[in-house]
C-alpha positions as CSV (number, residue, x, y, z in Angstrom):
1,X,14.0,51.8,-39.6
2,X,17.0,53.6,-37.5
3,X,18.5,52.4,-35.0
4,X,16.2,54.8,-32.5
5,X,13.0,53.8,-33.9
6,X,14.2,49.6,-33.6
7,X,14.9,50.2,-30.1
8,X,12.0,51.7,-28.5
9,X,10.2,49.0,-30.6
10,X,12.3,46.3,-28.9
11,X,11.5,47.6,-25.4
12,X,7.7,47.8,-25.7
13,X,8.2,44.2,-27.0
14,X,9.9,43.0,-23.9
15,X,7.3,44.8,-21.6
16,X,4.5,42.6,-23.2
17,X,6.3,39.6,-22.9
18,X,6.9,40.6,-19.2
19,X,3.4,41.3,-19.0
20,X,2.0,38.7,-20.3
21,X,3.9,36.2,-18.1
22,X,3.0,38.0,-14.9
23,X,-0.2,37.2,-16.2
24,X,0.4,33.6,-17.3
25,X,2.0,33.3,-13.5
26,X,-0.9,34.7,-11.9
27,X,-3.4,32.7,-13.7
28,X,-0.8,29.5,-12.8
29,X,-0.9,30.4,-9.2
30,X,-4.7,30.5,-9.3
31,X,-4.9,27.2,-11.1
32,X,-1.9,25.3,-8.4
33,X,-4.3,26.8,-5.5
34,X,-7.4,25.6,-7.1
35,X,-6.1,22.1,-7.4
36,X,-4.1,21.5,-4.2
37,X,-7.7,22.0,-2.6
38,X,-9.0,19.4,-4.9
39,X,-6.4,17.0,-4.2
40,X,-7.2,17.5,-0.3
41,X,-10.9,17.3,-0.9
42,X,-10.0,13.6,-3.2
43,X,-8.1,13.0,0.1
44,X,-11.2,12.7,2.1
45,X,-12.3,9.9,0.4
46,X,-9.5,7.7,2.0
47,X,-10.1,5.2,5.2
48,X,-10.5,6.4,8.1
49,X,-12.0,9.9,6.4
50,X,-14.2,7.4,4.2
51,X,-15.6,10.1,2.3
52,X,-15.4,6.6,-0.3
53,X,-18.3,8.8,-3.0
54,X,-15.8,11.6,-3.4
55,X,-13.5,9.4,-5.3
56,X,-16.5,8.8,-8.1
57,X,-15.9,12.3,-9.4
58,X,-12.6,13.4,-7.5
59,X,-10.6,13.3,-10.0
60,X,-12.7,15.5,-12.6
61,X,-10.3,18.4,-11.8
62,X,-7.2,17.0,-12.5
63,X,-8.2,15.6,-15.5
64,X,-9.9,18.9,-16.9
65,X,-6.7,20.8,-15.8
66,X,-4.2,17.8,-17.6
67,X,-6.6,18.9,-20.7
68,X,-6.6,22.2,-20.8
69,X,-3.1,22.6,-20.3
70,X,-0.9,23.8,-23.0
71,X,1.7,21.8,-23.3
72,X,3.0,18.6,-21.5
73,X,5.1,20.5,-18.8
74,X,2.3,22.5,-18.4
75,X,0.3,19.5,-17.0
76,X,2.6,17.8,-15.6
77,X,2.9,20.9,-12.7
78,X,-0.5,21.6,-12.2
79,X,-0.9,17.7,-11.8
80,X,2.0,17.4,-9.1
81,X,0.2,20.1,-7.0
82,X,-3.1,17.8,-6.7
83,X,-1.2,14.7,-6.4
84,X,1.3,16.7,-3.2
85,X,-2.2,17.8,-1.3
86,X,-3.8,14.5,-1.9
87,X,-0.9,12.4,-0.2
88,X,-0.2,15.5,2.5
89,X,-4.1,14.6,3.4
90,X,-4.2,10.9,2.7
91,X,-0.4,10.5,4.9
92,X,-1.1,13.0,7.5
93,X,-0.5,10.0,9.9
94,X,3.0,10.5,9.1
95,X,3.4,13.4,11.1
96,X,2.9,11.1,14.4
97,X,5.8,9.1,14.0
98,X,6.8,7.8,17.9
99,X,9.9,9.5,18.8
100,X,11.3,5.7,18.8
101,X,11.3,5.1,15.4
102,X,14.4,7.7,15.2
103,X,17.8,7.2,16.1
104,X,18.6,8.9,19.8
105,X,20.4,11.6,18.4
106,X,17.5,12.6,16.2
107,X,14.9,12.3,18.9
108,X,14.3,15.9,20.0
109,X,13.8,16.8,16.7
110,X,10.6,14.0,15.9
111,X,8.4,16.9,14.8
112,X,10.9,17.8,12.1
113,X,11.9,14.4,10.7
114,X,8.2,13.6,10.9
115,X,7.5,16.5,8.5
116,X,10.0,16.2,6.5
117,X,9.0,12.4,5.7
118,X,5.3,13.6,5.4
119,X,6.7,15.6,2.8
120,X,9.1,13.7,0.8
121,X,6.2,10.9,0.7
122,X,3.7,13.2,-1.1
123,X,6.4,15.1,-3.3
124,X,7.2,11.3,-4.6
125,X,3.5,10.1,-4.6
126,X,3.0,14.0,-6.5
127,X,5.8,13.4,-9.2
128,X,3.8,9.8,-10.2
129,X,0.4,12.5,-10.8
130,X,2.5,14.4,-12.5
131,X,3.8,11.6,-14.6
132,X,0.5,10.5,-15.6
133,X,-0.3,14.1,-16.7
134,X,2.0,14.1,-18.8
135,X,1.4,11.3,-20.8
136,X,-2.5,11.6,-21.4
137,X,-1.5,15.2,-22.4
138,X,0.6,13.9,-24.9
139,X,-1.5,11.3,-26.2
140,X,-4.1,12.2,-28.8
141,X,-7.5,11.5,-27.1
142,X,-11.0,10.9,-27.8
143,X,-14.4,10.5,-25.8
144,X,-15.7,6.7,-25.7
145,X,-14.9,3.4,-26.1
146,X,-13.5,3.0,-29.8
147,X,-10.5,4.9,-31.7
148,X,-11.9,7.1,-34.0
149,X,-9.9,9.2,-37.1
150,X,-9.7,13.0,-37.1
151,X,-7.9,15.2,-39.9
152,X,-6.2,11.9,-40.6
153,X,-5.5,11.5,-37.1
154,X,-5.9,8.5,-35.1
155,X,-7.4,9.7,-31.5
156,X,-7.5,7.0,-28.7
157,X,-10.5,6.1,-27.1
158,X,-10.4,8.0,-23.4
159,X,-12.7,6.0,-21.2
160,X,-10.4,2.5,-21.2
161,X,-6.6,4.4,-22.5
162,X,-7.5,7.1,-18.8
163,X,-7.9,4.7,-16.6
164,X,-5.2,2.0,-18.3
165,X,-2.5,4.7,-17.9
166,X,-3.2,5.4,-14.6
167,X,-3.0,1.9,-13.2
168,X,0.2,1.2,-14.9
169,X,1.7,4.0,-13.1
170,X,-0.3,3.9,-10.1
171,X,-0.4,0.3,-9.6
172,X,2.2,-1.3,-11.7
173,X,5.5,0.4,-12.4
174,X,5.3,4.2,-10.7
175,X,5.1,1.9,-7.1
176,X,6.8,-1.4,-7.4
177,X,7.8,-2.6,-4.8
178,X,11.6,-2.7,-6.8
179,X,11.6,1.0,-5.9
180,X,11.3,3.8,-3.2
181,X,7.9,4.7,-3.7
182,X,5.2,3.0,-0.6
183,X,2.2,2.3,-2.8
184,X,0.2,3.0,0.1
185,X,-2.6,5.7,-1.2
186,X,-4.1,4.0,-3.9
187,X,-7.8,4.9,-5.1
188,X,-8.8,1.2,-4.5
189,X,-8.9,1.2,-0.9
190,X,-11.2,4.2,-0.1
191,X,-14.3,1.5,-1.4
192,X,-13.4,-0.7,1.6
193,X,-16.5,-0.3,3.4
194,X,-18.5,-0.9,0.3
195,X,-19.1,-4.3,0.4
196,X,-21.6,-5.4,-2.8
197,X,-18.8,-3.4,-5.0
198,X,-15.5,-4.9,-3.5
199,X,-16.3,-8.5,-4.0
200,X,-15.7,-7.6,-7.9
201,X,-11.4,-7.4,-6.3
202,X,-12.2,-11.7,-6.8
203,X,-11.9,-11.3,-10.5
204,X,-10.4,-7.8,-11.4
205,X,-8.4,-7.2,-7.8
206,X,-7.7,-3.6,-6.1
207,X,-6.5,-2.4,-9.3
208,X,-9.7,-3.1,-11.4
209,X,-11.8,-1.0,-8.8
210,X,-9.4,1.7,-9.2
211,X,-9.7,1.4,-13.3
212,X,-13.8,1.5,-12.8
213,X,-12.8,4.3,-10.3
214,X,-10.9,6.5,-12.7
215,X,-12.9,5.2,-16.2
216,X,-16.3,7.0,-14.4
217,X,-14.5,9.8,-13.9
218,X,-13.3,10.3,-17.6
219,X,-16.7,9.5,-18.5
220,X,-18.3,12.5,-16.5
221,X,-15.5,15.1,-18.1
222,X,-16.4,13.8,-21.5
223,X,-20.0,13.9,-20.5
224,X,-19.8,17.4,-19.7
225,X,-17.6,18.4,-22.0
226,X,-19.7,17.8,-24.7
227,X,-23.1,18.3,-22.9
228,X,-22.0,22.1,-22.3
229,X,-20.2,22.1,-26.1
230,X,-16.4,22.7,-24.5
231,X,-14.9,20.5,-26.6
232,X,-11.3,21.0,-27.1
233,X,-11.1,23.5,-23.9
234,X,-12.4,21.2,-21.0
235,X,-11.5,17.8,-22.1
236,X,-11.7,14.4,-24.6
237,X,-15.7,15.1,-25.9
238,X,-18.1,12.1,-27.6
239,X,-17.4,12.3,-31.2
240,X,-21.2,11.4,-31.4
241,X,-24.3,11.4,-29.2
242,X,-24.1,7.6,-30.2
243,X,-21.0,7.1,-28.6
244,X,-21.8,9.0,-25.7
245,X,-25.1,6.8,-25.3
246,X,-22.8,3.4,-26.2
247,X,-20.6,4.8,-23.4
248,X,-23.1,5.7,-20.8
249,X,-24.6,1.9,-21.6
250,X,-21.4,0.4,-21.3
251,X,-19.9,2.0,-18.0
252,X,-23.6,1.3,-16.4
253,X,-23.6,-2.3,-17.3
254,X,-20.3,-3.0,-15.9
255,X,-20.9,-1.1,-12.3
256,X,-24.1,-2.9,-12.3
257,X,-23.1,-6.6,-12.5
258,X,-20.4,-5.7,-10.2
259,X,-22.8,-4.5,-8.0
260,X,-25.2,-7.4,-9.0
261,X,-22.1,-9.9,-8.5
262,X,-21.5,-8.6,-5.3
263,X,-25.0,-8.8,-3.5
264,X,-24.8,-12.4,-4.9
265,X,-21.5,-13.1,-3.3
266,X,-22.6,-11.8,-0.1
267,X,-25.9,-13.2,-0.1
268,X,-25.7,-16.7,-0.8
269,X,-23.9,-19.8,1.1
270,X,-21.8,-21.1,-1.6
271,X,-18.1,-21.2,0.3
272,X,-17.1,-24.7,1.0
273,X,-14.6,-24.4,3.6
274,X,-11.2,-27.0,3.9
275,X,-11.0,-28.7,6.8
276,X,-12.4,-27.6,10.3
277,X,-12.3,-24.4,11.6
278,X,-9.4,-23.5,14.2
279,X,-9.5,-20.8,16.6
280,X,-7.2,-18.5,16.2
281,X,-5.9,-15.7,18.9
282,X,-3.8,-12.8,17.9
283,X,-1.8,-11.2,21.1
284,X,-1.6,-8.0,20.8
285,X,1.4,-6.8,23.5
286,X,1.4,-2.9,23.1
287,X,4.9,-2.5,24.3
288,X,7.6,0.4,23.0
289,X,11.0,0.0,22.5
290,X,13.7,1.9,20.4
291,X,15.3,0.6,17.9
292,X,18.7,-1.0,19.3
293,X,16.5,-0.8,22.8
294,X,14.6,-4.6,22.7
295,X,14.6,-6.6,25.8
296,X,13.6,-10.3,24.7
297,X,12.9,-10.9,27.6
298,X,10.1,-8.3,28.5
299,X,9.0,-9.6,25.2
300,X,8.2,-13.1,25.7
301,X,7.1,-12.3,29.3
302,X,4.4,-10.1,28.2
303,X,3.4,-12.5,25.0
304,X,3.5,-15.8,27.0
305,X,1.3,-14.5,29.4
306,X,-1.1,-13.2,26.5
307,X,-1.0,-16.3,25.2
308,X,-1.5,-18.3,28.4
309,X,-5.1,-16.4,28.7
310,X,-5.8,-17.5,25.5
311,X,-7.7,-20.8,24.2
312,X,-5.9,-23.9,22.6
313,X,-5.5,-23.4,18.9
314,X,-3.1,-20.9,16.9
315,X,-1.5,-17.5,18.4
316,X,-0.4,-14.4,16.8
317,X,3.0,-12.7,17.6
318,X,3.7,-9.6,16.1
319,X,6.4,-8.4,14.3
320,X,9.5,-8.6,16.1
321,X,7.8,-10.0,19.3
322,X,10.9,-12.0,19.6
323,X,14.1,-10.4,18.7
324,X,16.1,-13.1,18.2
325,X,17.7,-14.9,15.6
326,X,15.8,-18.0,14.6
327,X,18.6,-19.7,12.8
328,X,21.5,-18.5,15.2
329,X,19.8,-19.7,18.2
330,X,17.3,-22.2,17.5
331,X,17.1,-23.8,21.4
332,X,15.7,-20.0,22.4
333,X,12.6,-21.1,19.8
334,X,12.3,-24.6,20.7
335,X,11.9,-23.5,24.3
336,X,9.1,-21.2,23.0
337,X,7.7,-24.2,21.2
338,X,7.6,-26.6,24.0
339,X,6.0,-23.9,26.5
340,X,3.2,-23.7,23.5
341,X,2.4,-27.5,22.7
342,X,2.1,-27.7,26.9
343,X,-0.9,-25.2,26.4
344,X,-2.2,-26.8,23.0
345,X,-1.1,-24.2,21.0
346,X,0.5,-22.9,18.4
347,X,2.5,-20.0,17.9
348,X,3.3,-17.9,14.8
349,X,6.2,-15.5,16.1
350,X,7.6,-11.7,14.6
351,X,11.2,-12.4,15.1
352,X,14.7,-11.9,12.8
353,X,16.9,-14.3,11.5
354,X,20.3,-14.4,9.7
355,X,22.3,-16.3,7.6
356,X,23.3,-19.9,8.8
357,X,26.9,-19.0,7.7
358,X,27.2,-16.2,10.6
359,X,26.4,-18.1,13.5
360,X,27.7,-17.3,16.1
361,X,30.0,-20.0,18.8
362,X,28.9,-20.9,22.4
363,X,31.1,-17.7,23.3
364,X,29.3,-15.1,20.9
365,X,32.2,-15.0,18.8
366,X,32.5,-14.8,15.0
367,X,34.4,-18.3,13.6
368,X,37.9,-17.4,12.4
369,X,36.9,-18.0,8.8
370,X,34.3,-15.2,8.9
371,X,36.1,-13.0,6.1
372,X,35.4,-16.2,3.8
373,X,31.8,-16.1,4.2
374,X,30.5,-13.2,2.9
375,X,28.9,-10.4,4.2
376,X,26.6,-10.4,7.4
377,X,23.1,-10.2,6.2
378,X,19.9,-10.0,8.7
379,X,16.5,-10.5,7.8
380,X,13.2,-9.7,9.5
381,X,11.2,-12.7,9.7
382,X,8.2,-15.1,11.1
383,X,8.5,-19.1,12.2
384,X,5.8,-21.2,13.5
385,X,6.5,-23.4,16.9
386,X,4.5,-25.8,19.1
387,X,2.1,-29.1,19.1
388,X,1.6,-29.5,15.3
389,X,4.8,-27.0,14.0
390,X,7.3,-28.6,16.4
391,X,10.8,-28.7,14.2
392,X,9.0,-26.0,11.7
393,X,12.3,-26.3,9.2
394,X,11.1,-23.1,7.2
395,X,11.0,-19.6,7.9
396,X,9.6,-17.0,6.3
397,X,11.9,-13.8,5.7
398,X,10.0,-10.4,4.5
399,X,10.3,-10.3,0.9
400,X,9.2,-6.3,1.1
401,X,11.5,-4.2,2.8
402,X,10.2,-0.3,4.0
403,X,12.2,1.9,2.1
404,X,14.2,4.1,4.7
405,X,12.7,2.5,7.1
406,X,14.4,-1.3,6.6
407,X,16.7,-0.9,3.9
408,X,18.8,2.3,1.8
409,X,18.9,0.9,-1.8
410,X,22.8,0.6,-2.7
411,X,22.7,3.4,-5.1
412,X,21.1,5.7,-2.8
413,X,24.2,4.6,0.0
414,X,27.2,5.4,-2.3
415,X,25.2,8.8,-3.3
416,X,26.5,12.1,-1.5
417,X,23.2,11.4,0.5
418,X,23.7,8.0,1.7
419,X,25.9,8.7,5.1
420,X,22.4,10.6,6.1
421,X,20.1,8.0,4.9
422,X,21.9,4.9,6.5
423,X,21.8,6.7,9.6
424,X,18.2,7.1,9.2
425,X,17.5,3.0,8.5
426,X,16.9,0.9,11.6
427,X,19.6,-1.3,12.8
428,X,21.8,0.9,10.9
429,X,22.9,-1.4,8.4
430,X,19.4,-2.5,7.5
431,X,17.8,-5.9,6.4
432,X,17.9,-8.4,3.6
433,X,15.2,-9.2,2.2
434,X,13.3,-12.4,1.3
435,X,12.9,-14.1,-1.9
436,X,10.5,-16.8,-2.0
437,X,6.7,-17.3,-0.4
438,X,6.6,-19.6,2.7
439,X,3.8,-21.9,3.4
440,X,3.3,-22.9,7.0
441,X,1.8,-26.2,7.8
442,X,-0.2,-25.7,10.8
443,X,-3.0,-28.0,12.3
444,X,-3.7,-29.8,8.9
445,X,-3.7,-25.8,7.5
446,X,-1.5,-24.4,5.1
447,X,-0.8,-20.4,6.7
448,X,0.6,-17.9,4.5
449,X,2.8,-15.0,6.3
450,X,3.4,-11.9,5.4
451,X,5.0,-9.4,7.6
452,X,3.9,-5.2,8.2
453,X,4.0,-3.7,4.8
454,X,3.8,-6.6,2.9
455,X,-0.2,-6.4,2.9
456,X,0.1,-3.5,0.5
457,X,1.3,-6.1,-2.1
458,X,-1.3,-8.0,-3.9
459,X,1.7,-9.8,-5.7
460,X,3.2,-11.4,-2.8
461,X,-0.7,-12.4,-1.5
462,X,-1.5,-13.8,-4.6
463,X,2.3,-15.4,-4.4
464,X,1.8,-17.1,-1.0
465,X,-2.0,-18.2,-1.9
466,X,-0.8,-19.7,-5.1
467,X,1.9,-21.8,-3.3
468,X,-1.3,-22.9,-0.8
469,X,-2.0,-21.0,1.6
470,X,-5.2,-21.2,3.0
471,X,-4.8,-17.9,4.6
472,X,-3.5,-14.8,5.4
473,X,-1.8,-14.0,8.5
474,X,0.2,-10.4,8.9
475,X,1.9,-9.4,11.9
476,X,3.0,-6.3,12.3
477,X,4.9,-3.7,14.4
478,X,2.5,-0.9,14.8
479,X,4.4,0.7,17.4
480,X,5.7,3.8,15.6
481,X,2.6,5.5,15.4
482,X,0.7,7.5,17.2
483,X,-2.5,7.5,15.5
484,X,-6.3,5.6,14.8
485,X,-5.8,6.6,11.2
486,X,-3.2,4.2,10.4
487,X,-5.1,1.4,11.5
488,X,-8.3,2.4,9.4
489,X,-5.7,2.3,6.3
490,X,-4.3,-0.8,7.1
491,X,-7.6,-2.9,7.5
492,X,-8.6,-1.3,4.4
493,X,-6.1,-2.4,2.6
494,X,-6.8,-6.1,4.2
495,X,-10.3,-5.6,3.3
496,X,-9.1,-5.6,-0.1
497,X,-6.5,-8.6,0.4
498,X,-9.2,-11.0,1.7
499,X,-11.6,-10.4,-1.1
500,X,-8.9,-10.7,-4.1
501,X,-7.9,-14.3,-2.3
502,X,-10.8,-15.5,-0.9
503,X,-9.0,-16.0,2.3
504,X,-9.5,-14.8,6.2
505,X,-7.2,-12.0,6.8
506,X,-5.5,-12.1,10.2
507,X,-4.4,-8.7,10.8
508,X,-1.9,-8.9,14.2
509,X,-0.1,-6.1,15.6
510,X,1.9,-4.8,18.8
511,X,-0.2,-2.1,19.8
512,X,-3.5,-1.7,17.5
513,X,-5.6,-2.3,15.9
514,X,-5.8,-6.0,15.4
515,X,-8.4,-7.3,13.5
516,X,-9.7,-10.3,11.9
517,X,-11.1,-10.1,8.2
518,X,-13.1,-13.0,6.4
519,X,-12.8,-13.7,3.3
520,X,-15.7,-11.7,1.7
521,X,-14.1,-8.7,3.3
522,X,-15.9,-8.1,6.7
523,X,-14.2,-6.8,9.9
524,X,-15.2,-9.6,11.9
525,X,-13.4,-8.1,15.1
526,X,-10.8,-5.3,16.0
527,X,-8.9,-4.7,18.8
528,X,-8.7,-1.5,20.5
529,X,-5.6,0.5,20.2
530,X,-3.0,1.3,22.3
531,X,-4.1,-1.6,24.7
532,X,-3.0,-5.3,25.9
533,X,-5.4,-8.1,24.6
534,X,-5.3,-11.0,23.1
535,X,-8.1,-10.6,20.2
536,X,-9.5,-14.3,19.4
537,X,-11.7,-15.7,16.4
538,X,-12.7,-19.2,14.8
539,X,-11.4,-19.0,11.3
540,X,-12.3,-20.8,8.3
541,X,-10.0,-21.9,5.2
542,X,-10.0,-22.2,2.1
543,X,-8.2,-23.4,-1.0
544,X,-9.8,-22.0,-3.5
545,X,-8.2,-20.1,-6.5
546,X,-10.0,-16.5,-7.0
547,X,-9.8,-15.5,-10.7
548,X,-7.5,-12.6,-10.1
549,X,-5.2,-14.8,-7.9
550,X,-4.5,-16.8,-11.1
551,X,-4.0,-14.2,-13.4
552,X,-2.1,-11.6,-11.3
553,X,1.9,-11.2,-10.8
């Protein structure tokens, strides 16, 4: 062939290739569309939208897209795009950040930063979608319950290897608590409200509802994959009509004896209670401050006259209620403690602490041999004061610090990035967190804190129940929002605490909503939002080891 002939040929050759990835792209385009809107629909089945049946079958999309792609990179796009929409849906809360929660210089521009966290959020929370894409499109799959051999290839059973990858992403390593990622939309908690299913979390925990949660929906691909004969195109399809009967049997039994567990649970007396009930009154102060803007002393004015309307017995201060250094100033606290054992009471008090080792003199200045000491570290933490906690020697420091919002990671400071991120981190240089579970010892009662975010860890629950608490008491600084759907999230996620402990969930913040959980998961009381009250409740304990408290870390 001449050289004329080869290059006509060449160029007819490059305008099919060009054509066929326009078409490639367009089809792309239709299939990102297509699945963002499924991701947003999944994202009604969160709290506070409590579509909670959506999630049953949500997630049939994504998983017939992750199939169907081509090649791994191929899923792991189209699997980003439903993961982004989901979170933009599931986090839309995050676009009514308070102006307070930003540094002065950043506060006429809250509508941007607010975005642009609302963003970053769900393009993090969309890479771990992504990620699990990935690797079920790499993996060679089967439908059912049992490996089975193709063409001398071993294919993995789909209905436990889905649902077993996406809890070790989800749950376990794409969100530890180790990272940046907030593992705060997870399936688990849009079955909140359903209360027969939920008291399963006892024995399997959050994370075993989201495995039944994402095992149904493999099932119903598979099921329709091979009902309608697409197997190969759709998704993993039944080698046999046995296995897809052996399936159908299997998935039925277990949501059945959940369910038949759970209506047990629920409707029988078998709790045994340790000790005697104590009343229990969480103040709820709904002030505002900035971040360098806290006035102590408006604080306790406000709480101690919550507290002084409330009855003898235990009382809740929120996060940061008290400002002040416990260990640095300890005559500020053992004021606060002598005012509560005069009313009967005890008080569990939201305030920071810091290293014994930076103390400060009687004339607030730093000892000479300061440089010897090591570096100034603050943490945000909770002590107990009053008639049976006077001289309380522990105090609890938050073991979970809000990425961003608490602490910068090192390596993310000594990035180009980091002058804008420490900026960014209240009290500018951030806190220190926490290593080891506190018990309180309160009115014969062992109390276990944890402080704002920490109730998104079943880890640190099971931690603090397993060193003997009796319950769980989170305070919390809900001031930075602007929103009802927050709060629906947050007792969600409490619901979920209470049942995997068996433990009353005290749920105390500074401006809403409040709410007191017992410990088969009902909302026993909430407090309004955006309003001064002190919420109060008689509250059982208990010392009883769940399953999944025992086997959990």
């Amino acid at each position: 062939m001449s050289m004329s002939t080869r290059a006509p040929a060449k160029l007819l050759e490059t305008a099919d290739a060009v054509r066929r990835n326009a078409a490639y792209y367009r089809h792309e385009h239709q299939v990102y569309l297509a699945l963002s809107l499924a991701g947003a629909i999944f994202a009604l089945s969160s709290p506070g939208m409590d579509q909670w049946y959506i999630a049953w079958f949500g997630l049939i999309p994504l998983l017939a897209a992750t199939f169907t792609s081509s090649t791994v990179s191929q899923a792991f796009y189209r699997a980003v795009f439903f993961g982004y929409a989901y979170n933009l849906v599931y986090n839309n809360f995050m676009l009514n950040f308070d102006p307070l929660v930003w540094p002065e210089g950043l506060r006429p521009y809250t509508a941007i930063a607010n975005s642009a966290v609302w963003i970053l959020v769900a393009m993090q929370q969309g890479a771990l979608y992504g990620t699990f894409a990935s690797v079920l499109r790499y993996l060679p799959l089967t439908g059912g319950l049992i490996p089975t051999r193709r063409d001398g290839r071993l294919l993995l059973p789909a209905m436990p290897v889905v649902p077993l990858v996406y809890v070790l992403i989800f749950n376990k390593l794409g969100n530890h608590l180790s990272s940046v990622a907030v593992p705060w939309s997870l399936i688990e908690y849009s079955q909140y409200h359903c209360q027969e299913l939920i008291q399963i979390a006892s024995i399997i925990g959050g994370i075993g509802i989201s495995f039944l949660i994402v095992m149904t929906n493999t099932f119903l691909l598979s099921l329709f994959t091979s009902v309608y004969r697409l197997a190969d195109r759709l998704g993993p399809p039944f080698p046999s009509r046995a296995s897809l009967i052996a399936s159908l049997l299997v998935l039925e039994g277990i949501l059945v004896a959940s369910l038949v567990y759970g209506s047990c649970r629920l409707g029988t007396d078998w709790e045994r209670p340790a000790g005697k009930p104590v009343t229990v009154s969480v103040l709820q102060g709904n002030l505002l401050f900035g971040l360098n803007e806290i006035d102590p002393r408006k604080h306790f004015d406000r709480y101690q006259g919550l507290a002084a309307k409330s009855p003898p017995g235990i009382c809740v201060w929120p996060e940061w209620s008290m400002p002040v250094p416990v260990s640095t100033y300890p005559e500020v606290f053992e004021k606060l403690g002598k005012t509560a054992a005069a009313s009967d009471q005890d008080w569990l008090i939201g305030a920071v602490d810091e290293d014994k080792n930076d103390r400060r003199d009687k004339n607030d200045r730093r000892d000479k041999n300061e440089e010897d000491r090591g570096p100034h570290r603050i943490y945000n933490a909770a002590a107990v004061f009053g008639k049976t906690a006077r001289g309380q020697a522990e105090i609890y420091r938050k073991r979970y610090l809000v990425p961003f919002g608490e602490h910068t990671p090192a390596w993310i400071l000594n990035s180009p990035l980091g002058g804008l991120c420490g900026t960014l981190t209240p009290r500018r240089e951030g806190f220190t967190e926490g290593r080891d579970p506190v018990v309180f010892t309160v009115r014969g009662h062992k109390i276990a804190p944890l402080i704002c975010c920490e109730l998104i860890s079943p880890e640190l629950a099971a931690d603090s129940v397993r060193r003997g608490g009796e319950i769980l008491v989170d305070s919390s600084n809900t001031m930075w929002f602007q929103t009802r759907l927050l709060g629906d999230q947050s007792i969600a996620v409490a619901v979920i605490r209470a049942v995997e402990s068996h433990r009353y969930f005290v749920f105390g913040t500074s401006t809403g909503p409040s709410a007191f959980i017992d410990a088969r998961g009902r909302v026993l009381k909430r407090a309004p939002l955006r309003q001064a009250c002190a919420l109060t409740q008689e509250v059982r304990f208990f010392d009883d080891t769940t399953p999944f408290t025992r086997w959990f870390r």
